[in-house]
Structure formats: C-alpha cells, structure tokens
PQR file of N, CA, C, O and H, with PARSE charges and radii, in Angstrom:
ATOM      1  N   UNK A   1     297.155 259.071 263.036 -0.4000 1.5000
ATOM      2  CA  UNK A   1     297.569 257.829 262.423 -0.0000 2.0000
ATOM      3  C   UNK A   1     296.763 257.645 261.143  0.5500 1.7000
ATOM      4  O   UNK A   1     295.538 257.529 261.155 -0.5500 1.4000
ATOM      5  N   UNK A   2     297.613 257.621 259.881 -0.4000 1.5000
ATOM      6  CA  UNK A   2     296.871 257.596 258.921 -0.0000 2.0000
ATOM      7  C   UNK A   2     296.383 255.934 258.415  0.5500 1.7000
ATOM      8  O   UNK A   2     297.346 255.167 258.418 -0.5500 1.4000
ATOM      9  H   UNK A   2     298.609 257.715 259.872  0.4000 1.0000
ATOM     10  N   UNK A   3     295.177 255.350 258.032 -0.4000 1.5000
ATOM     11  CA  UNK A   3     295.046 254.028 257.804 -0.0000 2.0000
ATOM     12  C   UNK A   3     293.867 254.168 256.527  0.5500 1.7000
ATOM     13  O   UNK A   3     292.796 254.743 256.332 -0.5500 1.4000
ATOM     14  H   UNK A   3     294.395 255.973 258.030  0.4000 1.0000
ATOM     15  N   UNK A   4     294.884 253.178 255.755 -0.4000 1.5000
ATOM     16  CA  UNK A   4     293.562 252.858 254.577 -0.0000 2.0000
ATOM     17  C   UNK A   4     292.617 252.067 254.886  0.5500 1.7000
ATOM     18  O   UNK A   4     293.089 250.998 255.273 -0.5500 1.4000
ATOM     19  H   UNK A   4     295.754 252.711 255.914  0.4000 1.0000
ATOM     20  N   UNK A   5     290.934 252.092 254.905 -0.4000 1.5000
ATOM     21  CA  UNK A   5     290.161 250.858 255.000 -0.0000 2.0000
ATOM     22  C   UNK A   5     289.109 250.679 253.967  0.5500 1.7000
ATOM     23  O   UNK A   5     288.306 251.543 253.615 -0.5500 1.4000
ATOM     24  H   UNK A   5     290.551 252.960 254.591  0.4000 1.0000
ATOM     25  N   UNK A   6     289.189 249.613 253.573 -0.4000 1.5000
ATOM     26  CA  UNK A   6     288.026 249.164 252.481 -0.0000 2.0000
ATOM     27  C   UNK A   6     286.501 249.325 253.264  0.5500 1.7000
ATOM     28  O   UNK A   6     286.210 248.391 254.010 -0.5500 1.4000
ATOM     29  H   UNK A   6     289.841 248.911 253.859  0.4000 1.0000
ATOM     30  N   UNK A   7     285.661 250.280 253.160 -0.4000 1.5000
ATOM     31  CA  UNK A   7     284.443 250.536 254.149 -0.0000 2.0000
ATOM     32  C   UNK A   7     283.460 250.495 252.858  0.5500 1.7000
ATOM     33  O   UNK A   7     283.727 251.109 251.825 -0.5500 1.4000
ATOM     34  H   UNK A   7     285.897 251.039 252.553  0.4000 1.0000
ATOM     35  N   UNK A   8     282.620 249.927 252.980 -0.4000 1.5000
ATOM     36  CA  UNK A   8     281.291 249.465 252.269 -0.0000 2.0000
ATOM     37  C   UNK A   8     280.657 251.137 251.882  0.5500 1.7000
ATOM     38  O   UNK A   8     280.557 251.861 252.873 -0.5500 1.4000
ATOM     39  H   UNK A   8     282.403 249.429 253.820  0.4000 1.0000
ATOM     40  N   UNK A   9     280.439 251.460 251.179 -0.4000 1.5000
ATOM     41  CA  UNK A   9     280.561 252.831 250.336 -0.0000 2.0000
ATOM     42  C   UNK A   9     278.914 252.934 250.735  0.5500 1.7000
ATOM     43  O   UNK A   9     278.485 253.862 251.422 -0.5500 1.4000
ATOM     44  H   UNK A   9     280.521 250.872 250.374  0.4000 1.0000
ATOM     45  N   UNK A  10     278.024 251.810 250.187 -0.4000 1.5000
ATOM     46  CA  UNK A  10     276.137 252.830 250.407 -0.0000 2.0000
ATOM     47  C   UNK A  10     276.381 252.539 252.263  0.5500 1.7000
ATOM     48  O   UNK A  10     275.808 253.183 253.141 -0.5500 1.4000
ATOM     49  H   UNK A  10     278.373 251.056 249.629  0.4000 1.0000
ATOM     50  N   UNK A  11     277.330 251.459 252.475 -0.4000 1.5000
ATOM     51  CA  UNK A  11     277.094 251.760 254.443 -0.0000 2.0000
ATOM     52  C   UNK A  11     277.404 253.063 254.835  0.5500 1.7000
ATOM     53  O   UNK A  11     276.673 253.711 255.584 -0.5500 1.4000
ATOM     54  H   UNK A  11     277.795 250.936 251.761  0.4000 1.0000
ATOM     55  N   UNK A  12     278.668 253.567 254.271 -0.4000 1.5000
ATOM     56  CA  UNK A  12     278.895 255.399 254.282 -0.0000 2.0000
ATOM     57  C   UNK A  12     277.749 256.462 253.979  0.5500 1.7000
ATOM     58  O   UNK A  12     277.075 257.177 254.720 -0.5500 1.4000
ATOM     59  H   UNK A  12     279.263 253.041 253.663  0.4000 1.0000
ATOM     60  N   UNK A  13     277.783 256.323 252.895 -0.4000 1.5000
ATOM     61  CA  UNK A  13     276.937 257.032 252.719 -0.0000 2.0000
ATOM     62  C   UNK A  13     275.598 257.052 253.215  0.5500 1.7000
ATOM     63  O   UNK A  13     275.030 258.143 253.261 -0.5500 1.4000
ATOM     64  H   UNK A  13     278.331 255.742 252.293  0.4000 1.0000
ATOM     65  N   UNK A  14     274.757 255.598 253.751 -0.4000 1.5000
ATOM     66  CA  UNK A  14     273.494 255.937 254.695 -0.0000 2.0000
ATOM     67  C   UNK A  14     274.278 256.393 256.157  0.5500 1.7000
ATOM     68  O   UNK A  14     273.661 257.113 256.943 -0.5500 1.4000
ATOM     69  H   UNK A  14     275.219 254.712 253.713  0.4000 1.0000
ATOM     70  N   UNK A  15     275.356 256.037 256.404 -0.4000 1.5000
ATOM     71  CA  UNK A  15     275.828 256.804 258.080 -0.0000 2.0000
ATOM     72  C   UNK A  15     275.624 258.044 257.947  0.5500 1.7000
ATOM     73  O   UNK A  15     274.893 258.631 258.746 -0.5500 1.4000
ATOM     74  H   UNK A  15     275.857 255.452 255.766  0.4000 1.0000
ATOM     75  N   UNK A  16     276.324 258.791 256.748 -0.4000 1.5000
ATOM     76  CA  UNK A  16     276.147 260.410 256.734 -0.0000 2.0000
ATOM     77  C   UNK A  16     274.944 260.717 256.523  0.5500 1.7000
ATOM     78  O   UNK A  16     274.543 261.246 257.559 -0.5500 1.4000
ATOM     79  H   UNK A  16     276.917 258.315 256.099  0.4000 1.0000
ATOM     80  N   UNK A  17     273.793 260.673 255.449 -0.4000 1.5000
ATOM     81  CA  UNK A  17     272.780 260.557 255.601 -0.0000 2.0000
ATOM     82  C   UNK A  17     272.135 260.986 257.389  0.5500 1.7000
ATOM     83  O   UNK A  17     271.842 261.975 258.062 -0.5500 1.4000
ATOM     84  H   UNK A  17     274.119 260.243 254.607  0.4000 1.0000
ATOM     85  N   UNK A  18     272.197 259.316 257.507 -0.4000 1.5000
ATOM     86  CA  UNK A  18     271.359 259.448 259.058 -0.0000 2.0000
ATOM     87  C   UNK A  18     271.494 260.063 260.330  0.5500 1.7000
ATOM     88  O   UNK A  18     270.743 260.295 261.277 -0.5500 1.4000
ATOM     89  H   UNK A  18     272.435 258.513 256.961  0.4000 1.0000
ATOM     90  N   UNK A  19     273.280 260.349 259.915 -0.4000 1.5000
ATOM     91  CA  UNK A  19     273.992 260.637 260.925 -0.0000 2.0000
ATOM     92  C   UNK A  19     273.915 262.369 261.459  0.5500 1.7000
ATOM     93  O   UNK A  19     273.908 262.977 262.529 -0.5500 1.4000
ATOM     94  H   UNK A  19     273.890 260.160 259.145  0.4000 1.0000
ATOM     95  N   UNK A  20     273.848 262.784 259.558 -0.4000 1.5000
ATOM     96  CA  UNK A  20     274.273 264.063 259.417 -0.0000 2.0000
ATOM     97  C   UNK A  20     275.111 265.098 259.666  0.5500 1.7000
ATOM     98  O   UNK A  20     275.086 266.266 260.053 -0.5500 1.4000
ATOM     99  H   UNK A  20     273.853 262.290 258.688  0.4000 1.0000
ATOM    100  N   UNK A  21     276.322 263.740 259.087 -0.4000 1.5000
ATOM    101  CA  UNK A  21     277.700 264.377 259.365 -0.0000 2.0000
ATOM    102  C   UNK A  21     278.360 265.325 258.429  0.5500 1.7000
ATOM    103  O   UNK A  21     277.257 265.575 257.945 -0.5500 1.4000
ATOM    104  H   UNK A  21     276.342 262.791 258.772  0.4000 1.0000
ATOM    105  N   UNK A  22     278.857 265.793 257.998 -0.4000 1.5000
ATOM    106  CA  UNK A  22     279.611 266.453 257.005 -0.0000 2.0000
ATOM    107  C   UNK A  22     280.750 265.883 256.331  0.5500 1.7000
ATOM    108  O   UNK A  22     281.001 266.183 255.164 -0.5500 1.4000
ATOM    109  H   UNK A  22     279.753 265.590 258.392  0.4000 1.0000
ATOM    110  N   UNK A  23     281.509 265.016 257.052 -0.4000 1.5000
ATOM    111  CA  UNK A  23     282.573 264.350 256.511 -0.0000 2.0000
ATOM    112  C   UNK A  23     282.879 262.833 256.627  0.5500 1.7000
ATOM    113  O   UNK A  23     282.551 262.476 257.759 -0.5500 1.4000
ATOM    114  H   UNK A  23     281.304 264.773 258.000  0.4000 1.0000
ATOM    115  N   UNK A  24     283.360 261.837 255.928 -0.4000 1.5000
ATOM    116  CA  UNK A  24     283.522 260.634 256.478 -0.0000 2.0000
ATOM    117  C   UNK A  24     284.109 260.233 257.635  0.5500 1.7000
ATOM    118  O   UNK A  24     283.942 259.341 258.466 -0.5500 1.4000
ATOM    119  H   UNK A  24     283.627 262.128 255.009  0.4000 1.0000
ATOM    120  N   UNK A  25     284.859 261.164 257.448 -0.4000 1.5000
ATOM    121  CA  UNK A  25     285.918 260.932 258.902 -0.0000 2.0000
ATOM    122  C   UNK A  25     284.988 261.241 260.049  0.5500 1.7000
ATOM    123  O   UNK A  25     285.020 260.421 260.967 -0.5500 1.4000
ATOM    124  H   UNK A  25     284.995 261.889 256.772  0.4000 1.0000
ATOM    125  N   UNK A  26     283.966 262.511 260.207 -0.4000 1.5000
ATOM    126  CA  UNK A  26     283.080 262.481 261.418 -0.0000 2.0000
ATOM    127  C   UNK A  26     282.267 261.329 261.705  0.5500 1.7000
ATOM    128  O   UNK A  26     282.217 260.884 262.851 -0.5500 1.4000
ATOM    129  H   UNK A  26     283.940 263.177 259.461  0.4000 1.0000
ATOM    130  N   UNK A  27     281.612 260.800 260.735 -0.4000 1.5000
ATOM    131  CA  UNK A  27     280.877 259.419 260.602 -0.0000 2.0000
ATOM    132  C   UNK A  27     281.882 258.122 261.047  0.5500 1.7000
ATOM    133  O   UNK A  27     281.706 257.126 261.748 -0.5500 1.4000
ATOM    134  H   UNK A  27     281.652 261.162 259.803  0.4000 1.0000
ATOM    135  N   UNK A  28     282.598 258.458 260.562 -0.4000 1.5000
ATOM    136  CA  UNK A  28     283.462 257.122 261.405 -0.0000 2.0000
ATOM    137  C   UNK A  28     283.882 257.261 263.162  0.5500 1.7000
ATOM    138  O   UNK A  28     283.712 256.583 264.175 -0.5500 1.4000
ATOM    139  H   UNK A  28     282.741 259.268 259.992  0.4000 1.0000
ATOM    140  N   UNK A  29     284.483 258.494 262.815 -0.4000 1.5000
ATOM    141  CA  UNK A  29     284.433 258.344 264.306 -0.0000 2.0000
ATOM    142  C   UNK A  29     283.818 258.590 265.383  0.5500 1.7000
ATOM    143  O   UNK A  29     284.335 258.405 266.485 -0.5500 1.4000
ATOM    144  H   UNK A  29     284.620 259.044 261.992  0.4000 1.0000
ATOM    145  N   UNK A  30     282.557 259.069 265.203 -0.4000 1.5000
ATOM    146  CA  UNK A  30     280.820 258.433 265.467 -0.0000 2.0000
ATOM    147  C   UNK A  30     280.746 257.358 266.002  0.5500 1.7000
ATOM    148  O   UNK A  30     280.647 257.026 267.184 -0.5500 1.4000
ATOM    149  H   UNK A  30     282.136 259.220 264.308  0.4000 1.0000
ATOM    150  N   UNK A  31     280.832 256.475 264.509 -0.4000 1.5000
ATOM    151  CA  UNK A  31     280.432 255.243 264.334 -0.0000 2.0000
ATOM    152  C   UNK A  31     280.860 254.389 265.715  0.5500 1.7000
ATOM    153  O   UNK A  31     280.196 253.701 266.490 -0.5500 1.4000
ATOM    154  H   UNK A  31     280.913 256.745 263.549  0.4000 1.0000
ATOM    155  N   UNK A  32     282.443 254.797 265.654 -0.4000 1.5000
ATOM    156  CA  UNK A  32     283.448 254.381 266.706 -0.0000 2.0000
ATOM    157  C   UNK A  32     283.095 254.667 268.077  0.5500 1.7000
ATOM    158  O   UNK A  32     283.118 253.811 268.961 -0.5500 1.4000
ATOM    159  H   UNK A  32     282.982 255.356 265.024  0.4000 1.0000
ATOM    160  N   UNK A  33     282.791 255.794 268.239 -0.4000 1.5000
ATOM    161  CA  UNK A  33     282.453 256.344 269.535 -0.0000 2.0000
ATOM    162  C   UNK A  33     281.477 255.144 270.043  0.5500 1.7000
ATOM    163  O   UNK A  33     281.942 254.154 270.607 -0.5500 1.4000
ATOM    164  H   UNK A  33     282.773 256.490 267.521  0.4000 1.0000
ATOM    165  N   UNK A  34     280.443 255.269 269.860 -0.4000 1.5000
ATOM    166  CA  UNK A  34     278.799 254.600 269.512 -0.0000 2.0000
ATOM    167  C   UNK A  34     279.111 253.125 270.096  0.5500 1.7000
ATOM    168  O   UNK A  34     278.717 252.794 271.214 -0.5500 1.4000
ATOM    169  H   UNK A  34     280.065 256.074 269.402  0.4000 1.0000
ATOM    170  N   UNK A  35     279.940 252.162 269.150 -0.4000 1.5000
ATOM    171  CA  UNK A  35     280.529 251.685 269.118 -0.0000 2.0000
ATOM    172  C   UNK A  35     281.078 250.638 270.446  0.5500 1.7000
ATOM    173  O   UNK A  35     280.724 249.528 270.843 -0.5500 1.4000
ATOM    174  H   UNK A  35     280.260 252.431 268.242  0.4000 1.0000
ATOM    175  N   UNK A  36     282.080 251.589 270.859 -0.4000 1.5000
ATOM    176  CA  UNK A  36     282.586 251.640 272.587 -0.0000 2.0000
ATOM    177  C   UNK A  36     281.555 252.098 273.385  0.5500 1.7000
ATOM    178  O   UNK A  36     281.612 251.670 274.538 -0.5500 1.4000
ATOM    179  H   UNK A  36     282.368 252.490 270.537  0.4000 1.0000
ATOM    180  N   UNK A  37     280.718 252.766 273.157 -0.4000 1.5000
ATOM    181  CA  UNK A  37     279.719 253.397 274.435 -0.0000 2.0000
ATOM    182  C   UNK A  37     279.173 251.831 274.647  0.5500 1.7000
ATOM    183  O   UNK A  37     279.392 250.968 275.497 -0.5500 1.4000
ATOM    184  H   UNK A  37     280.673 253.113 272.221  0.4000 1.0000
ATOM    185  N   UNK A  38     278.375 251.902 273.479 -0.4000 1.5000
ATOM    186  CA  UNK A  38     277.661 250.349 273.618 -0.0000 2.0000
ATOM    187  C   UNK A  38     278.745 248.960 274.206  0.5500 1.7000
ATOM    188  O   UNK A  38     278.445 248.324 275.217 -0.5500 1.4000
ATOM    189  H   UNK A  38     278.196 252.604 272.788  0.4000 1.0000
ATOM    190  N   UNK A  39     279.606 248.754 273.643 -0.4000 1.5000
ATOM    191  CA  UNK A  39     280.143 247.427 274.063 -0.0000 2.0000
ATOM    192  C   UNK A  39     280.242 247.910 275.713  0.5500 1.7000
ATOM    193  O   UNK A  39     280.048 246.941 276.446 -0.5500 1.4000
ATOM    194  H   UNK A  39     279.849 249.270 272.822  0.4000 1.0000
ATOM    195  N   UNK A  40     280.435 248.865 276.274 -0.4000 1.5000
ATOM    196  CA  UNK A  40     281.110 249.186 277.508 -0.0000 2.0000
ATOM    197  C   UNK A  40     279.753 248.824 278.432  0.5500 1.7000
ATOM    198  O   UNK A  40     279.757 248.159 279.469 -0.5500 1.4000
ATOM    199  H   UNK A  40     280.593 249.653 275.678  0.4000 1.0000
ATOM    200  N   UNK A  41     278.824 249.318 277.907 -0.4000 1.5000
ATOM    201  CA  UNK A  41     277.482 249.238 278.290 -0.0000 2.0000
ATOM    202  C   UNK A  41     277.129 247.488 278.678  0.5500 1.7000
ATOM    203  O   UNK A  41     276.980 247.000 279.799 -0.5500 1.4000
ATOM    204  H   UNK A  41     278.822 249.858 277.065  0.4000 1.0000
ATOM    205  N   UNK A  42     277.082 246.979 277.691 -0.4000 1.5000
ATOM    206  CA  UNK A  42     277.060 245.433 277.899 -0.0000 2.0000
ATOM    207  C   UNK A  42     278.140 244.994 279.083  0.5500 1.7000
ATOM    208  O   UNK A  42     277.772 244.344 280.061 -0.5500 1.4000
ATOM    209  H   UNK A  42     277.203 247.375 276.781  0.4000 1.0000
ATOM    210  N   UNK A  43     279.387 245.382 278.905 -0.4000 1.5000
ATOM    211  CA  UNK A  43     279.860 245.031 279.981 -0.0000 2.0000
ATOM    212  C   UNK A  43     279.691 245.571 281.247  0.5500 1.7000
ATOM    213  O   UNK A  43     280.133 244.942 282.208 -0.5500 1.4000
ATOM    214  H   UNK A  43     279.686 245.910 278.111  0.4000 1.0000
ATOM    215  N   UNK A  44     279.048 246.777 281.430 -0.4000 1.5000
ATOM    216  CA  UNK A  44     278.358 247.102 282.792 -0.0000 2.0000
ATOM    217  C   UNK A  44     277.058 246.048 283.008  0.5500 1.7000
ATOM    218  O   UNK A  44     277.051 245.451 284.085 -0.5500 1.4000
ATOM    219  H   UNK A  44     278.690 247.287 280.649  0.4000 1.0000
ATOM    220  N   UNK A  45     276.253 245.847 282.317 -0.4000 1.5000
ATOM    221  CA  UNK A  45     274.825 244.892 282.516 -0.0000 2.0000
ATOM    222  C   UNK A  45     275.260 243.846 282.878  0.5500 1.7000
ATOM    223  O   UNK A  45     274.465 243.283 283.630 -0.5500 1.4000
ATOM    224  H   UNK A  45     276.259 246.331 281.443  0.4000 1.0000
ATOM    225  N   UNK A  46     276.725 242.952 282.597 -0.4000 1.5000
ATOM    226  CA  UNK A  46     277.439 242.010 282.940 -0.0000 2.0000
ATOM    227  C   UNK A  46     277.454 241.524 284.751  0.5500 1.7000
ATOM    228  O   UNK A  46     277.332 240.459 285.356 -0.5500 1.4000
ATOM    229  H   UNK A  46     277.372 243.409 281.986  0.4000 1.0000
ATOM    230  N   UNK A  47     277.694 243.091 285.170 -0.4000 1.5000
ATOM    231  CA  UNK A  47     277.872 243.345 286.970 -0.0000 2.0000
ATOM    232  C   UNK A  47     276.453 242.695 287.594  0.5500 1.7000
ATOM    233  O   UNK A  47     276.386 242.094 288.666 -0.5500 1.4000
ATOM    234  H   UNK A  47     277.794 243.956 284.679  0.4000 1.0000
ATOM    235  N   UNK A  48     275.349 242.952 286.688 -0.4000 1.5000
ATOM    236  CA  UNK A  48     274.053 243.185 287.534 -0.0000 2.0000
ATOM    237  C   UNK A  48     274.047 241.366 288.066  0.5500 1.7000
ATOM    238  O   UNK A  48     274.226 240.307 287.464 -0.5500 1.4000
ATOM    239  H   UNK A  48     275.404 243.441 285.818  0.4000 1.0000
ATOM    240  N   UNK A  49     273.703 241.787 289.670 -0.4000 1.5000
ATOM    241  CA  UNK A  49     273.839 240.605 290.098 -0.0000 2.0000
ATOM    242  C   UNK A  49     274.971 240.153 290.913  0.5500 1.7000
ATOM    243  O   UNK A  49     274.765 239.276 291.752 -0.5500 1.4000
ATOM    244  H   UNK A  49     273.557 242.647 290.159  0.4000 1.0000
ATOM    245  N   UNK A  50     276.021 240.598 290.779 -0.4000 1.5000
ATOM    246  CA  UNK A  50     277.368 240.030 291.205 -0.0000 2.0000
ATOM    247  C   UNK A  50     277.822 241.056 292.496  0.5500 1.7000
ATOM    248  O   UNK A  50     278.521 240.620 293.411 -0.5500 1.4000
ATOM    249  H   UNK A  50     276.189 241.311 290.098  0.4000 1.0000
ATOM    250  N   UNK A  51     277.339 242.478 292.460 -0.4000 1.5000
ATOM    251  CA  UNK A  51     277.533 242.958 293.533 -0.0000 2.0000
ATOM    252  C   UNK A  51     276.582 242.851 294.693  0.5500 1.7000
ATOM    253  O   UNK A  51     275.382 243.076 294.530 -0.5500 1.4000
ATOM    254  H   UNK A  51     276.772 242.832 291.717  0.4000 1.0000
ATOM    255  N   UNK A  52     277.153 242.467 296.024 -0.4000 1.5000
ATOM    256  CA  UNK A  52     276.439 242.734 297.454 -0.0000 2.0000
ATOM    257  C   UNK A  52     275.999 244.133 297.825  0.5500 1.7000
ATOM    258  O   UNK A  52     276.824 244.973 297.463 -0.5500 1.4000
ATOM    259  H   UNK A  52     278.127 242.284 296.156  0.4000 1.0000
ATOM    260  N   UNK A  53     275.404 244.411 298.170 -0.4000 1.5000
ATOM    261  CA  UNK A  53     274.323 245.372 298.628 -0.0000 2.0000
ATOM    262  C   UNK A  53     274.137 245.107 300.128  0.5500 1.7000
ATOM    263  O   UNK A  53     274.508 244.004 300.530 -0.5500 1.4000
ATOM    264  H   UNK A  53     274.734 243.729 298.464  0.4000 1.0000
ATOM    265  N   UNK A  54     273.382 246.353 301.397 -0.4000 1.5000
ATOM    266  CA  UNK A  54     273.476 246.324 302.314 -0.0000 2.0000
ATOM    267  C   UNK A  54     271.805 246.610 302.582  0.5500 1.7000
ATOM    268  O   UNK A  54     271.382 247.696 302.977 -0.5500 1.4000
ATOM    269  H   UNK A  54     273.081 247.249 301.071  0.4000 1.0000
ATOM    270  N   UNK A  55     271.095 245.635 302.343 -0.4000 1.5000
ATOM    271  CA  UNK A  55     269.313 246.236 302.010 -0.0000 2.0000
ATOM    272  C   UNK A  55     269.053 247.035 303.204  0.5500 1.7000
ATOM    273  O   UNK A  55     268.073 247.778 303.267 -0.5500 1.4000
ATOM    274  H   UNK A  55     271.438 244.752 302.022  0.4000 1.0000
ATOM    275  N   UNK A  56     270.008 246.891 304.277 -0.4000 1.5000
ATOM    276  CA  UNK A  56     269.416 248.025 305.568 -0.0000 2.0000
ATOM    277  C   UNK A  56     269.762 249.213 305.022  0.5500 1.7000
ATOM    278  O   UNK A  56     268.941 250.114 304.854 -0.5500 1.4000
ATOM    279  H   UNK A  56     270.804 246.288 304.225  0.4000 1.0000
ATOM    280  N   UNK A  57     270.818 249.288 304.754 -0.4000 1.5000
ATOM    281  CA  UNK A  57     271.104 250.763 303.702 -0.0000 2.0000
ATOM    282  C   UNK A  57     270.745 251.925 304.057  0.5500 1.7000
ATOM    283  O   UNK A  57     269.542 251.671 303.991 -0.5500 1.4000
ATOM    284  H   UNK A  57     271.485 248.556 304.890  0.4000 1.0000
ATOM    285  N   UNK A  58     270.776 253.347 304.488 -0.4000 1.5000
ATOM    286  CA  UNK A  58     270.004 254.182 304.590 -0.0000 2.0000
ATOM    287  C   UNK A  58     270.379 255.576 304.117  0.5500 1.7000
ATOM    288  O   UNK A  58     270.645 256.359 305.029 -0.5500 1.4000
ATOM    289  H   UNK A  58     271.753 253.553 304.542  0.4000 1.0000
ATOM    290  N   UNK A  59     270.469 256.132 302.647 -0.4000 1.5000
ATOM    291  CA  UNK A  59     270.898 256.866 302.172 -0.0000 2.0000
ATOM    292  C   UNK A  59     270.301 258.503 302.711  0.5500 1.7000
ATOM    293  O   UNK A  59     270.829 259.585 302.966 -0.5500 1.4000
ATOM    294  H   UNK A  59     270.253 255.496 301.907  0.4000 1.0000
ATOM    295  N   UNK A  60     269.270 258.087 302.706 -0.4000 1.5000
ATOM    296  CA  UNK A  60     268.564 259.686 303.005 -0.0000 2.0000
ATOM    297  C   UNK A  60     269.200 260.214 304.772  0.5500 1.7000
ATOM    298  O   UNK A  60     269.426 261.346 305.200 -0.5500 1.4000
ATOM    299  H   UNK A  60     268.841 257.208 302.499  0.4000 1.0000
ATOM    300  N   UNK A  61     269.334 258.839 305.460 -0.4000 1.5000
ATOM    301  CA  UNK A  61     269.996 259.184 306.577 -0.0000 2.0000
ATOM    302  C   UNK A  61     271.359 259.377 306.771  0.5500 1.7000
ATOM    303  O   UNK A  61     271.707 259.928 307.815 -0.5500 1.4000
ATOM    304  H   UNK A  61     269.150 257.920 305.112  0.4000 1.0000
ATOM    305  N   UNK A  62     272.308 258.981 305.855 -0.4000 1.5000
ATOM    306  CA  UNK A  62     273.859 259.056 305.570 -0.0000 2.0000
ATOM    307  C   UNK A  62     273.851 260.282 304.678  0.5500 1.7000
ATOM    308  O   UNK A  62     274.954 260.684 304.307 -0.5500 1.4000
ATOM    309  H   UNK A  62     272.026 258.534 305.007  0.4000 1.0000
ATOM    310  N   UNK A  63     272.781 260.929 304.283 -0.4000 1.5000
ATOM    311  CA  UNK A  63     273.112 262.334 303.614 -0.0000 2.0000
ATOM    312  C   UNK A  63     272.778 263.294 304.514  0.5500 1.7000
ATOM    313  O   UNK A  63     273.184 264.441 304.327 -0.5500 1.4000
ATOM    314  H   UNK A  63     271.885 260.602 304.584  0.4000 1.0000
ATOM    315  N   UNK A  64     271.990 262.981 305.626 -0.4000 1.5000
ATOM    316  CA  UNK A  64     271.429 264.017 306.511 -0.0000 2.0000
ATOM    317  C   UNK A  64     273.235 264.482 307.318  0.5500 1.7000
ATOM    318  O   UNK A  64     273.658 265.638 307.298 -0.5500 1.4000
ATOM    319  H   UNK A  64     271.660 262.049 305.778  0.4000 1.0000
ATOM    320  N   UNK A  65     273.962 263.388 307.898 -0.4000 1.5000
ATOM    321  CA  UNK A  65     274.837 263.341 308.350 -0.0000 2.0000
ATOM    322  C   UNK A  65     276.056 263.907 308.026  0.5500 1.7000
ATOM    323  O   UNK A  65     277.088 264.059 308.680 -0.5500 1.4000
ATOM    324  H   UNK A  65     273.618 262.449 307.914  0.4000 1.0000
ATOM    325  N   UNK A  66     275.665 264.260 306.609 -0.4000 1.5000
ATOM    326  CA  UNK A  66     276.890 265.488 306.419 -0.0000 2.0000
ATOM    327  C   UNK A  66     277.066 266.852 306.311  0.5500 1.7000
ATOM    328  O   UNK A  66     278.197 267.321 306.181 -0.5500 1.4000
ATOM    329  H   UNK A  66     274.827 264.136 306.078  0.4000 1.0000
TER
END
C-alpha cells in the first residue's frame, strides 16, 4: 500500500542514525514495530491484578505428573 506522509525530516534522519537502518522505509517500519510491541505491553501491565490465582498451586508437582 503505497501512502504519502509528511514525517519530520531531522526525526528521520536521527531514527536512521540511531537506528542504523539503511533505508527510510526500514526505520519506519521499526519505528512501527516498536511502536505496537510497546502499546501491547501496556496493555498486558493493564491485567496485573485482575487475574485469580490458586496460591496452593503446585507447579513443580503438576510437572512431576507428566
């Protein structure tokens, strides 16, 4: 999908720089990647708290068992 975007030119150019990409297009979609990792991330830290847990729990003994 081809798309024109007005992107802040020294913000480009310090991404490649820091990034040490070769092309804009790798830096962007970097940028993008990065991006989604992180927002996805926040919405996992979101959970902490909200799930029940079984504190008797006994993993080392539910692994012996298989």
């Amino acid at each position: 999908m081809a798309t024109n975007l007005a992107i802040d030119d020294r913000l480009l150019s310090k991404a490649l720089r820091v990034g040490g990409f070769g092309t804009k297009r790798a830096t962007v979609n970097e940028a993008l990647r990065e991006f989604i990792q992180r927002r996805q991330r926040v919405d996992l830290v979101k959970l902490f708290g909200t799930i029940d847990y079984d504190t008797k729990y006994n993993y080392k003994k539910d692994r012996r068992a298989r």
